[in-house]
N, CA, C and O of each residue as an XYZ file, in Angstrom:
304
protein
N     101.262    125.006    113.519
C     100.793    123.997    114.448
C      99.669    124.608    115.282
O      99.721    125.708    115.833
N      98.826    123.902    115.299
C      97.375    124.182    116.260
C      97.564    124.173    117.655
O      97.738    123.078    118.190
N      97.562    125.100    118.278
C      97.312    124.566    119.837
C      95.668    125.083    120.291
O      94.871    125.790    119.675
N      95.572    124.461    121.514
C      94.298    124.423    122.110
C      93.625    125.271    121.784
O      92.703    125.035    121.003
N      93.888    126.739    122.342
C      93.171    127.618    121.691
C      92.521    127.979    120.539
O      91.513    128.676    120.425
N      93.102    127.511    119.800
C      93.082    127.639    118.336
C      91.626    126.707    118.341
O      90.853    127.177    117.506
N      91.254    125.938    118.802
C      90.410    124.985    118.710
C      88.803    125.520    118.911
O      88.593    126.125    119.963
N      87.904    125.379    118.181
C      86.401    125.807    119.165
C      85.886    124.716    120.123
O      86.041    123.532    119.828
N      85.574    124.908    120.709
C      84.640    124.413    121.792
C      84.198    123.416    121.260
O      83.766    123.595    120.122
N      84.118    121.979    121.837
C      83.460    120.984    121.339
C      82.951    119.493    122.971
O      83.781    119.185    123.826
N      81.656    118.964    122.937
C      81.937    117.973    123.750
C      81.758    116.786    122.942
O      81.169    116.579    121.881
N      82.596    115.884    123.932
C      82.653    114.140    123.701
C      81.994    113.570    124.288
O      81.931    113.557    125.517
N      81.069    112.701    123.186
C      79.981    111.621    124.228
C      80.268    110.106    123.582
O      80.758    109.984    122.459
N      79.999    109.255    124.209
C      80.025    107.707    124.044
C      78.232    107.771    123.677
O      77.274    108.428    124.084
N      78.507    106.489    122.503
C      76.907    106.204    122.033
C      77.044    104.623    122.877
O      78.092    104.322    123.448
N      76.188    103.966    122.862
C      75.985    102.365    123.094
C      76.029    101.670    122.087
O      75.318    102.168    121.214
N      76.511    100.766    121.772
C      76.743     99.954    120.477
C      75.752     98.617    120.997
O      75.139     98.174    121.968
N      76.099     98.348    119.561
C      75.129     96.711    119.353
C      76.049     95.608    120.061
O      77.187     95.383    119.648
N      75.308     94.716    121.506
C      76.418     93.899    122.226
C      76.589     92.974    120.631
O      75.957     93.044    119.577
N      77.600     92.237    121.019
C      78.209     91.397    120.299
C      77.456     89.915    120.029
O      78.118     89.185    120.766
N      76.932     89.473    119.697
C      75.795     87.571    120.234
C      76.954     86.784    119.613
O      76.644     85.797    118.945
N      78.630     87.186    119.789
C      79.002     85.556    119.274
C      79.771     85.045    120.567
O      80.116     83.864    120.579
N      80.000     85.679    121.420
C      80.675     85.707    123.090
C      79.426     85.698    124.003
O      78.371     86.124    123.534
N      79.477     85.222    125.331
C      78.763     85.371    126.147
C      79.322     86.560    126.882
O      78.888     86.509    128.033
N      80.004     87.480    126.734
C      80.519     89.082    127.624
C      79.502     89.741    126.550
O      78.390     89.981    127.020
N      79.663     90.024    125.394
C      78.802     90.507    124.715
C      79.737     91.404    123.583
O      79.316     91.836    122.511
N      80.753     91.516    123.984
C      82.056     92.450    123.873
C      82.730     92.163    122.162
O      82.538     91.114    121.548
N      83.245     92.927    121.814
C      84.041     92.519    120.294
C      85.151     92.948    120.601
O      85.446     93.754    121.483
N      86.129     92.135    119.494
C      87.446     92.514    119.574
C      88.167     93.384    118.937
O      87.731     93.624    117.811
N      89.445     94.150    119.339
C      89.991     94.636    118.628
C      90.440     94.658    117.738
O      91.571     95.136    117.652
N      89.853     94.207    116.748
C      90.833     93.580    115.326
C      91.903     93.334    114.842
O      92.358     92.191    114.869
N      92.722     94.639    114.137
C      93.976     94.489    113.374
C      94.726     95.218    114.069
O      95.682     95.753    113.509
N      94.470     95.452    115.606
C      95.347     97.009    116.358
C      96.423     95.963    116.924
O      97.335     96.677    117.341
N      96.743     94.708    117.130
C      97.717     94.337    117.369
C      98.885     93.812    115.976
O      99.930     93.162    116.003
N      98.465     94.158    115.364
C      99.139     94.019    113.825
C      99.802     95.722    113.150
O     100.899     96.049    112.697
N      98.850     96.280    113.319
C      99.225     97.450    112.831
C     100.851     98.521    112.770
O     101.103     99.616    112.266
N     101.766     97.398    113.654
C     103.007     98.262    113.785
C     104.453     97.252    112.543
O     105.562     97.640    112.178
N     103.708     95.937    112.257
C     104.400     95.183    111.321
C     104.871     95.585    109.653
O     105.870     95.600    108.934
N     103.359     95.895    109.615
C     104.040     96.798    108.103
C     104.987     97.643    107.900
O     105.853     97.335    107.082
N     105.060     98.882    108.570
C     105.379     99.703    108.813
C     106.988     99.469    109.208
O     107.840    100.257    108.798
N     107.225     98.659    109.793
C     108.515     97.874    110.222
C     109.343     97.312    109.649
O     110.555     97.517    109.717
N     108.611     96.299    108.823
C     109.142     95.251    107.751
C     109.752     96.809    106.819
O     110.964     97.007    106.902
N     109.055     97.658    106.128
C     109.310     98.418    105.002
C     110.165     99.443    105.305
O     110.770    100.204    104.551
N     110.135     99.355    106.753
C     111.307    100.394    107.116
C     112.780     99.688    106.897
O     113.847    100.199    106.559
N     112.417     98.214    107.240
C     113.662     97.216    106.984
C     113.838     97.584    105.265
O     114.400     98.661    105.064
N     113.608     97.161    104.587
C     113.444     97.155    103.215
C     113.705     98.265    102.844
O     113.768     98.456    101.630
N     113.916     99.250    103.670
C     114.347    101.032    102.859
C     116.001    100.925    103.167
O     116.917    101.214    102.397
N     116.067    100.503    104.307
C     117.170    100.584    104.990
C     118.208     99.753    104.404
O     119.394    100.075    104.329
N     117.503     98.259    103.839
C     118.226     97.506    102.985
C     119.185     98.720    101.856
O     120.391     98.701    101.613
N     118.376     99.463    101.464
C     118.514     99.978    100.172
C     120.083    100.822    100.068
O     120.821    101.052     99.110
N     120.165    101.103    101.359
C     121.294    101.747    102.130
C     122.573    100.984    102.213
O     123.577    101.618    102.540
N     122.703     99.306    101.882
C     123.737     98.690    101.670
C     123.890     98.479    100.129
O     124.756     97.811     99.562
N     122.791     99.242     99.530
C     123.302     99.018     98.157
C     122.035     97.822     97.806
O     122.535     96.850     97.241
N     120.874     97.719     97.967
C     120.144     96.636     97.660
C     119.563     97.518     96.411
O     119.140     98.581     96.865
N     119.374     97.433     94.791
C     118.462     97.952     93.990
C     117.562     97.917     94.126
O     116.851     98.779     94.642
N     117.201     96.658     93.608
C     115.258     95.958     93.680
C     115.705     94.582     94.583
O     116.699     93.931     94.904
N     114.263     94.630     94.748
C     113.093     93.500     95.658
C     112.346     92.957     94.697
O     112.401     93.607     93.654
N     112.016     92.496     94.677
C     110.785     91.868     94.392
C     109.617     91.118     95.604
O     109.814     90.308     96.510
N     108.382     91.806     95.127
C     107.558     91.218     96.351
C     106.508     89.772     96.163
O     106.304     89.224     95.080
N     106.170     89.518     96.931
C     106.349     89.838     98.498
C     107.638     89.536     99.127
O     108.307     88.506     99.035
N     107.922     90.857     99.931
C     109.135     90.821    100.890
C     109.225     90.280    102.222
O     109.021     90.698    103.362
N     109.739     88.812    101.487
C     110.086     87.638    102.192
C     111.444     87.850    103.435
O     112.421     88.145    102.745
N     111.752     87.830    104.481
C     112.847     87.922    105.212
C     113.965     87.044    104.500
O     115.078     87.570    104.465
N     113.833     85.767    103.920
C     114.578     85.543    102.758
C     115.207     86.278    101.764
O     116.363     86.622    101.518
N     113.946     86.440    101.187
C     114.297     87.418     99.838
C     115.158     89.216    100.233
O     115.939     89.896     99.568
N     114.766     89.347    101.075
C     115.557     90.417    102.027
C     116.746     90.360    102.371
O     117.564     91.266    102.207
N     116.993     89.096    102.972
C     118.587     88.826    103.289
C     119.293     88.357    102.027
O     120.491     88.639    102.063
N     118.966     87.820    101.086
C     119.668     87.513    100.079
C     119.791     88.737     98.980
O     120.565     88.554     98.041
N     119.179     89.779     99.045
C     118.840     90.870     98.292
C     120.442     91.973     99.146
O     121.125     92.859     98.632
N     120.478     91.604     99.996
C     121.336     92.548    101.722
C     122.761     91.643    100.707
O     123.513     92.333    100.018
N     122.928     90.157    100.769
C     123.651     89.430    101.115
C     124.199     89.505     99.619
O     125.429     89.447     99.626
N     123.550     89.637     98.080
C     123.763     89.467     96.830
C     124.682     91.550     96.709
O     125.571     91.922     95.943
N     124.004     92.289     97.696
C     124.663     93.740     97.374
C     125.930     93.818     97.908
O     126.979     94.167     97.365
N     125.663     93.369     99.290
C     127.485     92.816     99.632
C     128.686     92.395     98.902
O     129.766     92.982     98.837
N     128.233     90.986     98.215
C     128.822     90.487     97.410
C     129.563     90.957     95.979
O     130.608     90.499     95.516
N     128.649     92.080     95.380
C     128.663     92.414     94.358
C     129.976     93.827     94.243
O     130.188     94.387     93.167
């Protein structure tokens, strides 16, 4: 593991970007950074399934197809 030291010398600068012309602030948005923790979530669900005994999925992994996949390993 790296710590600071380990590091050379470096500085951080901000450039100016191109304002935005579809807003009157001028500003753009953050895109996909309010999305980015869903994937990651859902598939953690879907591993975890696997842990009651779920084999296969088939995708796309529907919260349906998930619970009946949970609900068919139970059963079985």
């Amino acid at each position: 593991m790296l710590h600071a030291v380990d590091l050379p010398s470096f500085t951080v600068e901000t450039a100016k970007g191109t304002p935005c012309t579809h807003n009157p602030l001028g500003v753009k948005g953050c895109g996909e950074a309010g999305a980015i923790g869903s994937p990651p979530a859902v598939i953690n669900a879907i591993l975890d399934a696997r842990s009651l005994g779920v084999k296969d999925l088939q995708m796309p992994a529907t919260p349906h197809r998930v619970w009946t996949a949970m609900h068919d390993a139970k059963s079985a």
